[in-house]
py3Dmol code that shows the C-alpha trace and the ligand (Angstrom):
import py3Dmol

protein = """\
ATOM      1  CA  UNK A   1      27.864   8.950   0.647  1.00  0.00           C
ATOM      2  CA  UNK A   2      30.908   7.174  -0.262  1.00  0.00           C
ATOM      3  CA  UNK A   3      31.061   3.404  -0.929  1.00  0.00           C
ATOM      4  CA  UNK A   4      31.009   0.827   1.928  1.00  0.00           C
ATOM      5  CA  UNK A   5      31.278  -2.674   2.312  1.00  0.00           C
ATOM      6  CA  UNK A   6      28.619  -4.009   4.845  1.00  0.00           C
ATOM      7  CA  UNK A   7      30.805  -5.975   7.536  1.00  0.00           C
ATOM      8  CA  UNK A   8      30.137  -7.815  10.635  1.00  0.00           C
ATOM      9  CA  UNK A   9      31.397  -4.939  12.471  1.00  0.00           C
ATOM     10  CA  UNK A  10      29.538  -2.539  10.365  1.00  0.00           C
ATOM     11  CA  UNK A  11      29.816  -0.463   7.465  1.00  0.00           C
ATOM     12  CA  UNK A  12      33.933   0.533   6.232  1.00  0.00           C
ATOM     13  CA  UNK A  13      34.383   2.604   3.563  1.00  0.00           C
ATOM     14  CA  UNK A  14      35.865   0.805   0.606  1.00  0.00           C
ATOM     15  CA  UNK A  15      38.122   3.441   0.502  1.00  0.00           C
ATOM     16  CA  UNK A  16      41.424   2.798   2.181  1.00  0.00           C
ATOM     17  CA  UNK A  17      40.738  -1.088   2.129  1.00  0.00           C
ATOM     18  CA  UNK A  18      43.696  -3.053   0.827  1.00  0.00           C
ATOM     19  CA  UNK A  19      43.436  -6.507  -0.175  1.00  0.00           C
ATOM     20  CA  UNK A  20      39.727  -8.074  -0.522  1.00  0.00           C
ATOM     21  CA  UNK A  21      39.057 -11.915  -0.511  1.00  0.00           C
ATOM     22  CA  UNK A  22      35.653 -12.754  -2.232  1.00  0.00           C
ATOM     23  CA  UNK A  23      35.238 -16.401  -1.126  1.00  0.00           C
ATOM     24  CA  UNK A  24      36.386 -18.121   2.144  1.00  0.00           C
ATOM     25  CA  UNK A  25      34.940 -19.944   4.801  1.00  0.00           C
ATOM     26  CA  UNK A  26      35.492 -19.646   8.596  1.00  0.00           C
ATOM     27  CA  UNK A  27      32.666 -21.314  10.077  1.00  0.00           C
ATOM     28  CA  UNK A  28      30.909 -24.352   7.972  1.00  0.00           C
ATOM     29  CA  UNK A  29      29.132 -27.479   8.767  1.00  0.00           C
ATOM     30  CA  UNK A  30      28.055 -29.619   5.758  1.00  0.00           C
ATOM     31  CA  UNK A  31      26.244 -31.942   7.276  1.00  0.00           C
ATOM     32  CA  UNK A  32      23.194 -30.203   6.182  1.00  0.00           C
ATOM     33  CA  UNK A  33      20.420 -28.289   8.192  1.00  0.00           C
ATOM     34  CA  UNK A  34      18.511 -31.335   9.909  1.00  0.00           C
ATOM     35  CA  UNK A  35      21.716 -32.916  11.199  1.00  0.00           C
ATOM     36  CA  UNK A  36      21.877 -32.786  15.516  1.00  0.00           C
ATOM     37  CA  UNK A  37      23.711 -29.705  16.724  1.00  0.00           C
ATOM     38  CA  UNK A  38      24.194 -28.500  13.043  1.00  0.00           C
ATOM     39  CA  UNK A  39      26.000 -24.937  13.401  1.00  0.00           C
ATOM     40  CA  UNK A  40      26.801 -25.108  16.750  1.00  0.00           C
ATOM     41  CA  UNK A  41      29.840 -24.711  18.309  1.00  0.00           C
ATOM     42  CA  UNK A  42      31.582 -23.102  21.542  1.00  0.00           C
ATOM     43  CA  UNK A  43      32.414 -19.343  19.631  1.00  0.00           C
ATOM     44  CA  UNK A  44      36.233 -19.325  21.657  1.00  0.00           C
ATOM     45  CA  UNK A  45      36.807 -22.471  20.084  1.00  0.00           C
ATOM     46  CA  UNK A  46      36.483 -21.114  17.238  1.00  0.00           C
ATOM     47  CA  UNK A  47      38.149 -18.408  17.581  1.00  0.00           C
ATOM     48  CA  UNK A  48      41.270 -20.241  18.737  1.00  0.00           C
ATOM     49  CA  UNK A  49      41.117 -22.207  16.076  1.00  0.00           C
ATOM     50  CA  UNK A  50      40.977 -19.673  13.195  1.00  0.00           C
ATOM     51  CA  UNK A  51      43.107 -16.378  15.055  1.00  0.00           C
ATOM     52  CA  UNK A  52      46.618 -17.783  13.232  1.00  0.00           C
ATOM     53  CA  UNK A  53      44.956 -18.527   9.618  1.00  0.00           C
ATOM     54  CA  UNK A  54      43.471 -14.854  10.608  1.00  0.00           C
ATOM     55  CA  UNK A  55      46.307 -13.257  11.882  1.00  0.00           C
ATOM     56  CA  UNK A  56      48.450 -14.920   8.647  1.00  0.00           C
ATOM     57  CA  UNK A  57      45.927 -13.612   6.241  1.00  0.00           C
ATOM     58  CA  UNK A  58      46.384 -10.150   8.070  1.00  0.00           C
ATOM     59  CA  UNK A  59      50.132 -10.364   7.961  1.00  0.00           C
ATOM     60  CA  UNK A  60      49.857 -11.105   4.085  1.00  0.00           C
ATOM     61  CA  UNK A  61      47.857  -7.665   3.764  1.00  0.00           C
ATOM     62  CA  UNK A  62      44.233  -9.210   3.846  1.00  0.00           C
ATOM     63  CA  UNK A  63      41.950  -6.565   4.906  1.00  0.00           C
ATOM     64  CA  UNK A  64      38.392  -7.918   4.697  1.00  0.00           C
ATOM     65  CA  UNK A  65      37.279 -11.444   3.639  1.00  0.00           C
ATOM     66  CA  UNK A  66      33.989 -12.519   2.812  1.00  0.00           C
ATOM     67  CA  UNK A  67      32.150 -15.449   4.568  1.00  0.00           C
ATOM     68  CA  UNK A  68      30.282 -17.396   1.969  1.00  0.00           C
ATOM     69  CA  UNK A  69      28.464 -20.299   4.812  1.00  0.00           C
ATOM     70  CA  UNK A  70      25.066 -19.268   4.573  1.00  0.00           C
ATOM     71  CA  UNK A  71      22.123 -21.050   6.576  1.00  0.00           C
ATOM     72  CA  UNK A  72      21.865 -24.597   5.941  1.00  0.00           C
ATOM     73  CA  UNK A  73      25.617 -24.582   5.328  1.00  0.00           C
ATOM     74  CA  UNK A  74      26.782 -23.280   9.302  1.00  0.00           C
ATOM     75  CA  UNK A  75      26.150 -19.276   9.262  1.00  0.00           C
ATOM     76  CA  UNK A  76      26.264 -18.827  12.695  1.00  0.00           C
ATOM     77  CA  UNK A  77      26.071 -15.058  13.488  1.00  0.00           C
ATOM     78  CA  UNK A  78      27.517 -15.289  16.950  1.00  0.00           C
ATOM     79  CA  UNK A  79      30.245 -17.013  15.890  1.00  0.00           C
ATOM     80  CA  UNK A  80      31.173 -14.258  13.467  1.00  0.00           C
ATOM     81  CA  UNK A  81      30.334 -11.176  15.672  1.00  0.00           C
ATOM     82  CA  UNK A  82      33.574 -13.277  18.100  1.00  0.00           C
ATOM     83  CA  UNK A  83      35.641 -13.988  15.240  1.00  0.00           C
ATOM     84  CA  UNK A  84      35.155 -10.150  14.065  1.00  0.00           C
ATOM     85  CA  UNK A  85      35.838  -8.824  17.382  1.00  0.00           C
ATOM     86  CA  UNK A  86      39.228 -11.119  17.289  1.00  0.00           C
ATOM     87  CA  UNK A  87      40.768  -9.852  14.238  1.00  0.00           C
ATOM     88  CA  UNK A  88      41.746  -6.430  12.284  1.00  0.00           C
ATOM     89  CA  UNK A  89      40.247  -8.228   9.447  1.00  0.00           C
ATOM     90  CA  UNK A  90      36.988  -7.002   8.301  1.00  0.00           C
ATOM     91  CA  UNK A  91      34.311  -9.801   7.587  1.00  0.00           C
ATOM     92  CA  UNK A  92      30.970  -9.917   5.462  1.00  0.00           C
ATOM     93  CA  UNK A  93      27.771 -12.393   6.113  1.00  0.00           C
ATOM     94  CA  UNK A  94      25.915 -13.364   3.778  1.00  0.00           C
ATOM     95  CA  UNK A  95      22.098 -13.880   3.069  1.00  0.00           C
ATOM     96  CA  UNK A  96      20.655 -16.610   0.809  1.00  0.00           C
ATOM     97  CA  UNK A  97      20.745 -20.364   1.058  1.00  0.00           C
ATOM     98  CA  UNK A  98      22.680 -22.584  -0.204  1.00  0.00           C
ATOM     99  CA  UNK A  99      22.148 -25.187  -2.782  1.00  0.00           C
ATOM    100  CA  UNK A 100      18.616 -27.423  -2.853  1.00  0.00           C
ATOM    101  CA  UNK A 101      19.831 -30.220  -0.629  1.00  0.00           C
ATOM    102  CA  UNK A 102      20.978 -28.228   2.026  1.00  0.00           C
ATOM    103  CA  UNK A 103      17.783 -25.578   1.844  1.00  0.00           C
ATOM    104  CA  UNK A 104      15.938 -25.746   5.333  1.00  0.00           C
ATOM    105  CA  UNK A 105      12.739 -26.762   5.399  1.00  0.00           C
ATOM    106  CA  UNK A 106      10.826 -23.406   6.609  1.00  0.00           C
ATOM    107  CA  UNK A 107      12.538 -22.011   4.124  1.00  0.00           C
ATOM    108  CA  UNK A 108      11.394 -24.632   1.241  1.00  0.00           C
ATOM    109  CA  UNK A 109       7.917 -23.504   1.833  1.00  0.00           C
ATOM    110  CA  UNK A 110       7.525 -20.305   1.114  1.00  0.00           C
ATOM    111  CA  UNK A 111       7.294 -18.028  -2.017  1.00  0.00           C
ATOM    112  CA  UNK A 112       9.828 -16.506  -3.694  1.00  0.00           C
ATOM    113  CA  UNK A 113       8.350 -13.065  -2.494  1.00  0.00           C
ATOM    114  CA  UNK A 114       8.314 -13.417   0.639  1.00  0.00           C
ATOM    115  CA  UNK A 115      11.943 -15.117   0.557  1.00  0.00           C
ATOM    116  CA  UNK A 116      13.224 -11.952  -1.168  1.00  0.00           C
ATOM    117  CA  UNK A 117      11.624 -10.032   2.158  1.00  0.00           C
ATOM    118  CA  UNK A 118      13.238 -11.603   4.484  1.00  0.00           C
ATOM    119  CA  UNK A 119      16.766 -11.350   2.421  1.00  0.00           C
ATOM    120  CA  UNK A 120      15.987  -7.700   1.833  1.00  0.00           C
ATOM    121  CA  UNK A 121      15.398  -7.221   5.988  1.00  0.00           C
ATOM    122  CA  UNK A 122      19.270  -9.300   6.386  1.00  0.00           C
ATOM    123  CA  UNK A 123      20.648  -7.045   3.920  1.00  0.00           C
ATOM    124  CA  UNK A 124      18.945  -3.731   5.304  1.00  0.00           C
ATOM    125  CA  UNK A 125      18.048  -4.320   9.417  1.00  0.00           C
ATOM    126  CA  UNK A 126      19.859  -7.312  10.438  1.00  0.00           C
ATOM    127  CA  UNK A 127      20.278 -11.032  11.029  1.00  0.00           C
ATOM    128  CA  UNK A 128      18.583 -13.464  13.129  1.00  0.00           C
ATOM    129  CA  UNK A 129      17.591 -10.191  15.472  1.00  0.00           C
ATOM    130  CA  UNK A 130      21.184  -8.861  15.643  1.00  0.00           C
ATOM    131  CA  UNK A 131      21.935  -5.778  14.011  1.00  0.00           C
ATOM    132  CA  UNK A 132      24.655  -6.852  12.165  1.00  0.00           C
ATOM    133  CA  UNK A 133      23.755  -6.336   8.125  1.00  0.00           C
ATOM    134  CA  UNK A 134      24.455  -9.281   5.810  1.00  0.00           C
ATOM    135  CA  UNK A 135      26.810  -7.750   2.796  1.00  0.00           C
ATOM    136  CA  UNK A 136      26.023  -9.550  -0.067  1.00  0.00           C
ATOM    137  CA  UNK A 137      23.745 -12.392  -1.257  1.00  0.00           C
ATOM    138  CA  UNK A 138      24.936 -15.929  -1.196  1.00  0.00           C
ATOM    139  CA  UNK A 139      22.960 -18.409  -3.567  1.00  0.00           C
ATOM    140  CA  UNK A 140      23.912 -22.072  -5.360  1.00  0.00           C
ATOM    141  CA  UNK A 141      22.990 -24.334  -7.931  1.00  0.00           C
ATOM    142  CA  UNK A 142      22.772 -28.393  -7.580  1.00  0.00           C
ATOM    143  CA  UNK A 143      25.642 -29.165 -10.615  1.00  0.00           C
ATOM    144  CA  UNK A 144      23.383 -31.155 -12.000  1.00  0.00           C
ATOM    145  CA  UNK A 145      20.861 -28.631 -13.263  1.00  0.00           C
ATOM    146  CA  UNK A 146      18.960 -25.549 -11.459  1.00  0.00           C
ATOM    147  CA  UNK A 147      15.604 -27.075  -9.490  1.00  0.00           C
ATOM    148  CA  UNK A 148      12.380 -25.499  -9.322  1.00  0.00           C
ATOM    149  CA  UNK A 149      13.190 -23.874  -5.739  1.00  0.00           C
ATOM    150  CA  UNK A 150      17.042 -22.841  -7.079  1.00  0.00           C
ATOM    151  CA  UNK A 151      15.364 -21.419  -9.775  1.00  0.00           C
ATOM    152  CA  UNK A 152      12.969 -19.306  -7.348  1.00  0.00           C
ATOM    153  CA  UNK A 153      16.074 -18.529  -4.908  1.00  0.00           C
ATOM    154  CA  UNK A 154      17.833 -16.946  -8.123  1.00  0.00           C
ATOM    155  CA  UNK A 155      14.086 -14.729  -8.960  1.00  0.00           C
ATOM    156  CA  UNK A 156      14.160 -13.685  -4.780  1.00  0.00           C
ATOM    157  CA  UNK A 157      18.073 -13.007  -5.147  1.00  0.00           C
ATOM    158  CA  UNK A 158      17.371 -10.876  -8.069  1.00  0.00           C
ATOM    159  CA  UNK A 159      14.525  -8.467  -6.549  1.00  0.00           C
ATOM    160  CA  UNK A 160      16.859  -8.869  -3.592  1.00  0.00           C
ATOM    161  CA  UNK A 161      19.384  -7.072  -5.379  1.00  0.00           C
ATOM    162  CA  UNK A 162      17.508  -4.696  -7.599  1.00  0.00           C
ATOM    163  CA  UNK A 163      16.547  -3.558  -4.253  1.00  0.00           C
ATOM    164  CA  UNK A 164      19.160  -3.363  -1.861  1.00  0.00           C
ATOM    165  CA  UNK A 165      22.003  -3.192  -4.333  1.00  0.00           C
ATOM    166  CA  UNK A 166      23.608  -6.278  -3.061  1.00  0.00           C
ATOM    167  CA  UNK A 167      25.929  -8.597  -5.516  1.00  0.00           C
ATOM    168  CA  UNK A 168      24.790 -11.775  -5.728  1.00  0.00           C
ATOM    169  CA  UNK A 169      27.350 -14.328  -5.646  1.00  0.00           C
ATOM    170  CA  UNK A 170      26.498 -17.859  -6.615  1.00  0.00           C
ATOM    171  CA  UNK A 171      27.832 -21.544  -6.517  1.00  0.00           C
ATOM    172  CA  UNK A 172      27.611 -22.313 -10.552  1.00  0.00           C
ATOM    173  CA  UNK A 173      29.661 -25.253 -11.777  1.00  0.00           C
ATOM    174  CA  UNK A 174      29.914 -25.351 -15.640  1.00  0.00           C
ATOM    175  CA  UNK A 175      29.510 -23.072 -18.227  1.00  0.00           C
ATOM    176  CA  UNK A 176      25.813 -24.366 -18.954  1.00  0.00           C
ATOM    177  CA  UNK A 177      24.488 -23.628 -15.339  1.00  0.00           C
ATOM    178  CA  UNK A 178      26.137 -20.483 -16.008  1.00  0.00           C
ATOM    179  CA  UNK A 179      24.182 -19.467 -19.128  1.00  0.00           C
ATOM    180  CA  UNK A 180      21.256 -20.397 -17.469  1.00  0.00           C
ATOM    181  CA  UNK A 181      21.176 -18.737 -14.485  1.00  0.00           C
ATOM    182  CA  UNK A 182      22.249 -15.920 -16.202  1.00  0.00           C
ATOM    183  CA  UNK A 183      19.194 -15.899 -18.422  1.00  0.00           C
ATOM    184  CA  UNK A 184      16.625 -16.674 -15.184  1.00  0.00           C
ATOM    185  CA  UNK A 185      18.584 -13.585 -13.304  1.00  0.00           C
ATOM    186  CA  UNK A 186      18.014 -10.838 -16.120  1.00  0.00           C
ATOM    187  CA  UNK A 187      14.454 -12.043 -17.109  1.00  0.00           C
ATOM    188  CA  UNK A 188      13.842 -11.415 -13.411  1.00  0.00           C
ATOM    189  CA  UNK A 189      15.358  -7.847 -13.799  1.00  0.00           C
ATOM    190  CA  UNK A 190      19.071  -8.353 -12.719  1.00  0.00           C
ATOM    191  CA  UNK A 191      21.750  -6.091 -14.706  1.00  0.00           C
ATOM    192  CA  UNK A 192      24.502  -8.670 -14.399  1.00  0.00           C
ATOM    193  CA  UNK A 193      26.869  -6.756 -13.524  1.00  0.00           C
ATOM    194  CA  UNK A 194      25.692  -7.138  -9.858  1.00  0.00           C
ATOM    195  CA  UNK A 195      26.297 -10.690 -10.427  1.00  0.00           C
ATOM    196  CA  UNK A 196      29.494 -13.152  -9.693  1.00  0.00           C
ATOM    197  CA  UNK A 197      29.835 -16.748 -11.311  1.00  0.00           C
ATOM    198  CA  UNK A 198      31.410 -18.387  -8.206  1.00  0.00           C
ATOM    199  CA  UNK A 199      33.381 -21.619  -9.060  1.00  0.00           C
ATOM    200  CA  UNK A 200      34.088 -20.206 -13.273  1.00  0.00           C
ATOM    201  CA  UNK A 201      37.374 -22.698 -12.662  1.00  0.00           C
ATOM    202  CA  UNK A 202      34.781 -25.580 -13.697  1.00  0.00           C
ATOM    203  CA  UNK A 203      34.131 -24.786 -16.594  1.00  0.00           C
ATOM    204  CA  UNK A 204      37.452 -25.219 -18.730  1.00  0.00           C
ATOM    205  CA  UNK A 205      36.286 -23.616 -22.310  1.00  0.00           C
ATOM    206  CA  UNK A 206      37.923 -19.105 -21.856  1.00  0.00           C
ATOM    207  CA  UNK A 207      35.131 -18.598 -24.559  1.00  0.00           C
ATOM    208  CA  UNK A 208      32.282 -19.495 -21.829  1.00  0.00           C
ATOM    209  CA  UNK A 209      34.028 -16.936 -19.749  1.00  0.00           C
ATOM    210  CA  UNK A 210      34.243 -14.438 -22.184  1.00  0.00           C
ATOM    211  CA  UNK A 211      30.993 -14.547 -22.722  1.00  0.00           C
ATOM    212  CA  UNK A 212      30.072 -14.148 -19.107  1.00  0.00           C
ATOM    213  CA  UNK A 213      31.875 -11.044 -18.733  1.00  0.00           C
ATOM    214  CA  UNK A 214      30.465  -9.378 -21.783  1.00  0.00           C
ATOM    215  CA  UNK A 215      27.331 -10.045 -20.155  1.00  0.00           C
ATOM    216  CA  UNK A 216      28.528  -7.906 -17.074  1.00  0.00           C
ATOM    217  CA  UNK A 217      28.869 -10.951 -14.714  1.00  0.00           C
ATOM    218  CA  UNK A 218      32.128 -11.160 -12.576  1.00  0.00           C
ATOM    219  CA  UNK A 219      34.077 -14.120 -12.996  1.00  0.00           C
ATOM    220  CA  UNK A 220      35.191 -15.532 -10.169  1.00  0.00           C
ATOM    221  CA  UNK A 221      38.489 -17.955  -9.820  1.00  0.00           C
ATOM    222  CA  UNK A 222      38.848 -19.266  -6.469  1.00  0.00           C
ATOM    223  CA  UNK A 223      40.329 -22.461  -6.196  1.00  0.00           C
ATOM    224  CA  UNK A 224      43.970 -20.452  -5.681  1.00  0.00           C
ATOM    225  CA  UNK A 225      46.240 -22.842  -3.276  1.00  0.00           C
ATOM    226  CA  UNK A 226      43.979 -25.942  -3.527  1.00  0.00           C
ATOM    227  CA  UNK A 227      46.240 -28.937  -3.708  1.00  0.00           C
ATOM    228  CA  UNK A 228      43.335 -30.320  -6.354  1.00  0.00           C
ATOM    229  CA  UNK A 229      43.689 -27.643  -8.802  1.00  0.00           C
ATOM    230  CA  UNK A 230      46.357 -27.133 -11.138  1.00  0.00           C
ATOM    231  CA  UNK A 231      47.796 -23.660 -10.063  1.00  0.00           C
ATOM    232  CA  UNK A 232      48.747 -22.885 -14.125  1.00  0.00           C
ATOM    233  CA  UNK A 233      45.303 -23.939 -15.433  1.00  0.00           C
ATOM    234  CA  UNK A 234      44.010 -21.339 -13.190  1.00  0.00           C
ATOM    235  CA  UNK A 235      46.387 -18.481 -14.740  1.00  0.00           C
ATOM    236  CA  UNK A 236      45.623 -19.063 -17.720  1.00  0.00           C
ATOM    237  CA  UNK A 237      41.892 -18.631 -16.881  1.00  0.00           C
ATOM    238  CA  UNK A 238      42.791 -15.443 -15.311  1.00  0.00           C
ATOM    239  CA  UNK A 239      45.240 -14.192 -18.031  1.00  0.00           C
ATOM    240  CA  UNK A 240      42.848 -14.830 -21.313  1.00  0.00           C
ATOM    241  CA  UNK A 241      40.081 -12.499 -19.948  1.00  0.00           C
ATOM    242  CA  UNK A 242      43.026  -9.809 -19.356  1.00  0.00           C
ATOM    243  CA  UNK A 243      44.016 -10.387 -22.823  1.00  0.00           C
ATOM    244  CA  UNK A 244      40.424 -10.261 -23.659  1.00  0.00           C
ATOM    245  CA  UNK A 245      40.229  -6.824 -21.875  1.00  0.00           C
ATOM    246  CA  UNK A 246      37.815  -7.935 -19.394  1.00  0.00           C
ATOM    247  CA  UNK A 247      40.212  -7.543 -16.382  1.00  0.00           C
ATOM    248  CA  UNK A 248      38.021  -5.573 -14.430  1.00  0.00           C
ATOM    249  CA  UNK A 249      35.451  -8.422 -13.675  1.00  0.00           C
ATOM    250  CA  UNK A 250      38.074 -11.042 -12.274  1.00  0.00           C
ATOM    251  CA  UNK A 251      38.229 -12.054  -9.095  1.00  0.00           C
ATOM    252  CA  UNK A 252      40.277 -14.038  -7.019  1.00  0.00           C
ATOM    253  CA  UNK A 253      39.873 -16.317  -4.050  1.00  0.00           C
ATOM    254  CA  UNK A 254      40.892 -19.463  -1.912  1.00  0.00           C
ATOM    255  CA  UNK A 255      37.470 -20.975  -1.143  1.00  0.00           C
ATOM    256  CA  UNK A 256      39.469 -22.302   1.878  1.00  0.00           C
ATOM    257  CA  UNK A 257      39.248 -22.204   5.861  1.00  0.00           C
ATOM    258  CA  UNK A 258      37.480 -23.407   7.452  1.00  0.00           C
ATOM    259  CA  UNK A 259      36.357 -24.616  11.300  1.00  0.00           C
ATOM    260  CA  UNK A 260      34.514 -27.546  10.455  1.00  0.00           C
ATOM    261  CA  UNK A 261      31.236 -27.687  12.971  1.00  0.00           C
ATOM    262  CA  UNK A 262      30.495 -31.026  12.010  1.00  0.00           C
ATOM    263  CA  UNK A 263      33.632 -32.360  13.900  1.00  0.00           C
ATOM    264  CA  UNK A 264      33.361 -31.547  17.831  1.00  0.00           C
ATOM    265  CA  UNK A 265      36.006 -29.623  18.700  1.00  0.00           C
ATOM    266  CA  UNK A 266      36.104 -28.842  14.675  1.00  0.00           C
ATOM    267  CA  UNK A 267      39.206 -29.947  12.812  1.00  0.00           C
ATOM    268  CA  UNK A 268      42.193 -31.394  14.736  1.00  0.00           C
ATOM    269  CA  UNK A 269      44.878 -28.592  14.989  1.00  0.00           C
ATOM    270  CA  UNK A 270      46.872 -28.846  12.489  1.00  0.00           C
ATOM    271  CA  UNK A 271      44.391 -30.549  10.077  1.00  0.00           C
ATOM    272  CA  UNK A 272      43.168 -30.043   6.689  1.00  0.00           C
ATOM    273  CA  UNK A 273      42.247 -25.992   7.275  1.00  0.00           C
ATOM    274  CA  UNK A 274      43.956 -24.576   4.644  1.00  0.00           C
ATOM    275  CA  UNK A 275      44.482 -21.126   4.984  1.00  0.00           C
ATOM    276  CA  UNK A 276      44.557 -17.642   2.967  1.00  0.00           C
ATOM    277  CA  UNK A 277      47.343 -16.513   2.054  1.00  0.00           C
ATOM    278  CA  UNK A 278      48.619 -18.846  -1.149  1.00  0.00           C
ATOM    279  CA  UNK A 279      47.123 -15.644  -3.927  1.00  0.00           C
ATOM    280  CA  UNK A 280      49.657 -13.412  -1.854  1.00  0.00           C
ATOM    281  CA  UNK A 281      52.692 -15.743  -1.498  1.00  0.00           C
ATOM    282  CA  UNK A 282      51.916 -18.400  -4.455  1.00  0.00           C
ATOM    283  CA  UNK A 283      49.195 -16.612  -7.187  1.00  0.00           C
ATOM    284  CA  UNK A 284      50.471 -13.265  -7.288  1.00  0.00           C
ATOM    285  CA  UNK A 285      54.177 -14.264  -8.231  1.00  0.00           C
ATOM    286  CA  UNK A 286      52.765 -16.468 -10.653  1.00  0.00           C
ATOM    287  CA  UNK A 287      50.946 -13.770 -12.644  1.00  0.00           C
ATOM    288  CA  UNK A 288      53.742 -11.708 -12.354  1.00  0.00           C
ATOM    289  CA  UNK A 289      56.341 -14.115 -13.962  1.00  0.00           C
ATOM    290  CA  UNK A 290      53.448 -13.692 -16.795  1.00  0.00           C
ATOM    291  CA  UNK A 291      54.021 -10.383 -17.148  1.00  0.00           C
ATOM    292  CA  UNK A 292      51.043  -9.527 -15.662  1.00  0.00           C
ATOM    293  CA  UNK A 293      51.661  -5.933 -14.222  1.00  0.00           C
ATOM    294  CA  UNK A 294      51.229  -4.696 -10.391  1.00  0.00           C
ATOM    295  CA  UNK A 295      48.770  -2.185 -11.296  1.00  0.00           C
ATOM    296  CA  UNK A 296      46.069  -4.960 -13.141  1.00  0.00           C
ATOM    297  CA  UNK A 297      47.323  -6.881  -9.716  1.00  0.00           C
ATOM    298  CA  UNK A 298      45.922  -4.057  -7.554  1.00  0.00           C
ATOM    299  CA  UNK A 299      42.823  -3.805  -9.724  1.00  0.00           C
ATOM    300  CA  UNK A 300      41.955  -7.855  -9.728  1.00  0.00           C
ATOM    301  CA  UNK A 301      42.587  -8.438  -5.969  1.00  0.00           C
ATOM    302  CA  UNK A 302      41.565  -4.501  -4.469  1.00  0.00           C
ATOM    303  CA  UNK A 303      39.660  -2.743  -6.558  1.00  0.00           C
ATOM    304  CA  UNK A 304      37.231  -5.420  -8.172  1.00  0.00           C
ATOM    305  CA  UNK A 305      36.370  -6.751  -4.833  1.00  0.00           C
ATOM    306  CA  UNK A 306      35.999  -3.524  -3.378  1.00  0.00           C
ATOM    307  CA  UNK A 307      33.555  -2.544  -6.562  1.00  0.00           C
ATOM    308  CA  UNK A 308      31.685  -6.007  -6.096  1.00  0.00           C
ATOM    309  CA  UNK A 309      30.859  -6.057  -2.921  1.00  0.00           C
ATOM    310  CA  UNK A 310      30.162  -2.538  -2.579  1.00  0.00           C
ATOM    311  CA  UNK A 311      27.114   0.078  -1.464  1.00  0.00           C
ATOM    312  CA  UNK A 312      26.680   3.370  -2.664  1.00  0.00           C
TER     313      UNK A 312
END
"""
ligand_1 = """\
1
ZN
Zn 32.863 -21.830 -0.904
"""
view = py3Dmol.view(width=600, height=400)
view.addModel(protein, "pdb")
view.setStyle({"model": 0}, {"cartoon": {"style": "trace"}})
view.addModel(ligand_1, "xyz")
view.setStyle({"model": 1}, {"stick": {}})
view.zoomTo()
view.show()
């Protein structure tokens, strides 16, 4: 069988996909898990809200997009079967939690066995009853340090993985969280390559990235089109592990969106959702002017998602 990302719509053949964003948001409430009404809104809403930031992203050759809000952070798998059904765009869920402060409490109880279980069913039978498949494994660490219950979210992620194939992808600011995580993932049995550093922008030192990547880890920039982040900082990051030769584990994303659940109604139209199409219009010129080629291009925004987030 040929390789397939696991979408909301079901599984598409990586094959024939065009342009892959590894970290957005379309539905998120931050609030955290206990808050009144957390993760609820009216799905058409929604929908209304995101179809131009969709329909933009489709327009700038976006194929599929993957939905990093897991539980405790606004998954909400209605929500994304609507938004799916609205747009050509194909979208992944993911499993996991996200980082100990926003963990819900039936889930703070329980083994790291037993968590892996129900990540594995997600990943292999479907969400929340649905049968739509989660595509990949969502996990965080507080930036302060890994707690005892991130560190047994990374051990479930891990069997998770080893048995389902899924890349983990996980919230890691700074090179020492990194390292760490890194170490608590392949004592546990993880080949790293099925792993991706989400946030590597925060930690400014290339050789920390370096080192990830010879690891086997994907390194993931995605802060592209943030007013916050200085767009030529994040070049550089990707063009010294090109020069390195360790092209083929970059990836690049907006970390943007996003319908904000906490806010009834979500964000005022015309708001603070930023959208996804800056690493088209903005990025991609940028590494070009660098001398970066079209064909490491196609293999940094198509082919490395497309080999990240894939099944075999
Ligand atoms: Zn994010």
């Amino acid at each position: 069988m040929s390789s397939v990302l696991q979408t909301v719509r079901g599984p598409v053949p990586v094959e024939g996909l065009g342009l892959i964003l590894p970290h957005e948001h379309l539905f998120t409430d931050l609030r955290g898990p206990l808050a009144p009404g957390h993760a609820q809104a009216d799905p058409e809403t929604v929908v209304r809200t995101m179809s131009p930031y969709l329909a933009a992203a489709h327009a700038a050759g976006v194929t599929a997009l993957v939905e990093c809000s897991t539980v405790g952070v606004g998954r909400n798998v209605t929500v994304l079967q609507r938004l799916a059904e609205a747009t050509p765009i194909h979208i992944v869920a993911p499993t996991g939690v996200y980082r100990d402060a926003c963990i819900p409490p039936a889930l703070r109880e329980i083994e790291a066995e037993p968590l892996a279980e129900l990540w594995i069913r997600e990943l292999t039978e479907g969400i929340e009853g649905t049968g739509i498949r989660a595509g990949f494994i969502k996990i965080a660490v507080s930036d302060e340090g890994i707690t005892p219950l991130e560190e047994r979210n990374l051990r479930a992620a891990a069997r998770a993985s080893r048995e389902t194939g899924a890349v983990i992808a996980s919230h890691t600011i700074g090179g020492a969280n990194a390292r760490r995580e890194m170490d608590i993932l392949e004592a546990a049995g993880l080949d790293l390559r099925r792993f991706i550093w989400v946030h590597a922008q925060s930690e400014p030192d290339h050789a920390v990235h370096l080192d990830a990547a010879r690891r086997g880890a994907y390194v993931e920039f995605d802060t592209v089109g943030a007013a916050f982040q200085p767009q030529d900082v994040l070049v550089e990051d990707v063009l010294a592990l090109i020069e390195a030769g360790y092209a083929e584990q970059v990836l690049l994303s907006h970390d943007a969106g996003w319908y904000d659940a906490s806010q009834p109604g979500g964000r005022p139209a015309g708001g603070d959702i930023r959208g996804f199409t800056a690493l088209v219009y903005e990025f991609v010129p940028a590494l070009r002017a660098r001398g970066v080629s079209d064909e490491w291009i196609h293999l940094i925004t198509v082919t490395n998602p497309a080999r990240a987030f894939a099944f075999t």
